[in-house]
N, C-alpha and C positions, 0 to 999 in steps of 0.2 A: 110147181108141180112136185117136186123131191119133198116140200116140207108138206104136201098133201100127202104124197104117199105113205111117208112116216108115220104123218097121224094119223093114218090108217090103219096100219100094221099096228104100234103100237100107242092107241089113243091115250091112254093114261098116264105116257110116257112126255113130259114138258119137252124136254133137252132129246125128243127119239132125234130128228136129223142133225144136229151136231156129232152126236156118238157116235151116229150112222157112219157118217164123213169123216171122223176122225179113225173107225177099223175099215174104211173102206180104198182101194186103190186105182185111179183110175188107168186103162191102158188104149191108149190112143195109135195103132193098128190101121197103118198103113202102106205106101212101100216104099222101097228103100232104094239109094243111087248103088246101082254094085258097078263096081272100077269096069268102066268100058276098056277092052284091048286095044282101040284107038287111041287113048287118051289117059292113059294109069297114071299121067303126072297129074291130075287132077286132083290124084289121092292119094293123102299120106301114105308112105308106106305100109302102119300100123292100121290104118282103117281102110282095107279094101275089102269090102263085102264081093264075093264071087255067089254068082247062079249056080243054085242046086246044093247050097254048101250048108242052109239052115235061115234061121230069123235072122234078125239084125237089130241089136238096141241101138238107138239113135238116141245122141247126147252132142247139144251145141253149147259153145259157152257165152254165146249169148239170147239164149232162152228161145231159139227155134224152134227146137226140141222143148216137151216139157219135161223130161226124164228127171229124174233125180236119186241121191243116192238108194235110199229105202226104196223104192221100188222100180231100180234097176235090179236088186237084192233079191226080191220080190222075185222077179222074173227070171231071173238066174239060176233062183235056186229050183223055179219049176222046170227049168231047163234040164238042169241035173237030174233031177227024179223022172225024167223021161227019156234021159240019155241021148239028150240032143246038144251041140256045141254051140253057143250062142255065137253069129259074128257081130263084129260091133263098129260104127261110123260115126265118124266127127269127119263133119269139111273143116276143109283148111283156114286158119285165120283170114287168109287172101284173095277167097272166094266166097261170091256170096251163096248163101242159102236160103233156100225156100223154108217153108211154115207148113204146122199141122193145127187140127184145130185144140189138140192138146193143151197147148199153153194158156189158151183161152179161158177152155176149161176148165183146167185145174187150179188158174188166177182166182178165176170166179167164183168156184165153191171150196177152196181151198184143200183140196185132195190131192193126196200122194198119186206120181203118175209117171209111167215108162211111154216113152214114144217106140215104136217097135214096127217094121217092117219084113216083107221079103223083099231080095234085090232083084234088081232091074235096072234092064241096060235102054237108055233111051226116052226116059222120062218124060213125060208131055209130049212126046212125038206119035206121028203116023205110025212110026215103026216099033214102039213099044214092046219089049223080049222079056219074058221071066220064064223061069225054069218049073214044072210042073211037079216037080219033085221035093217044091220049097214049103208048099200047100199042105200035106199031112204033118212033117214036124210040126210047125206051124200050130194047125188044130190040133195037137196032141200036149202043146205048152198050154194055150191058151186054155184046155180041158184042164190041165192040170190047176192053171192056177186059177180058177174057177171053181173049181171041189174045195180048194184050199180056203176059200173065200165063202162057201157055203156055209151056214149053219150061224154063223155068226151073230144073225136076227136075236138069239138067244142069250148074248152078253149083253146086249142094250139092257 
């Protein structure tokens, strides 16, 4: 379907979805574990995502996450230009971790990709908590780095 599209937009272009895929980032936006108050040892010191406090990049090191450096970069820097404070989550070596479809993803067609959420206390539960405050940051990075990403049809 992407390499239809390509030739679409730009027909005369052999190599359009390669190029495409190579200025392109994907951001795989979903939600995130924020350190329950029952249970903070669950969470590194260094990575406790709190409700209401912003986004969350998510980064595993063994490929849970598909984050990586350039576009954590990516998302960071949209951060900054909207004055928002990224928080950021790794589990613990000694805990397992859940999957997004990111890594798939980005395996697949081989693109740059941040995994990224808001927190949330209770995950797959009945009782599932997020903070309603996490929702406009949130939309105001993802605007960001989406303008950023705009126009670009024009270097192919």
């Amino acid at each position: 379907m992407l390499e239809r599209l390509a030739r679409g937009v730009w027909p005369e272009v052999e190599s359009a979805l390669p190029r495409a895929i190579s200025r392109s980032l994907l951001v795989s936006a979903d939600m995130a574990h924020a350190v329950h108050p029952n249970y903070p040892d669950k969470h590194d010191k260094q990575h406790r995502p709190m409700l209401g406090a912003g986004p969350v990049i998510k980064v595993n090191v063994n490929q849970s996450y598909a984050s990586d450096g350039p576009a954590v970069a990516a998302f960071s820097a949209a951060c900054r230009a909207v004055d928002v404070a990224p928080q950021h989550f790794s589990s613990r070596n000694d805990t397992p971790c859940g999957s997004t479809i990111g890594p798939i993803s980005a395996a697949r067609l081989g693109l740059r990709a941040v995994d990224v959420g808001n927190p949330m206390l209770s995950m797959h539960s009945c009782r599932e908590m997020a903070a309603s405050r996490d929702v406009a940051p949130m939309i105001r990075v993802l605007t960001r780095l989406l303008s950023e990403f705009r126009g670009m049809d024009s270097a192919i």
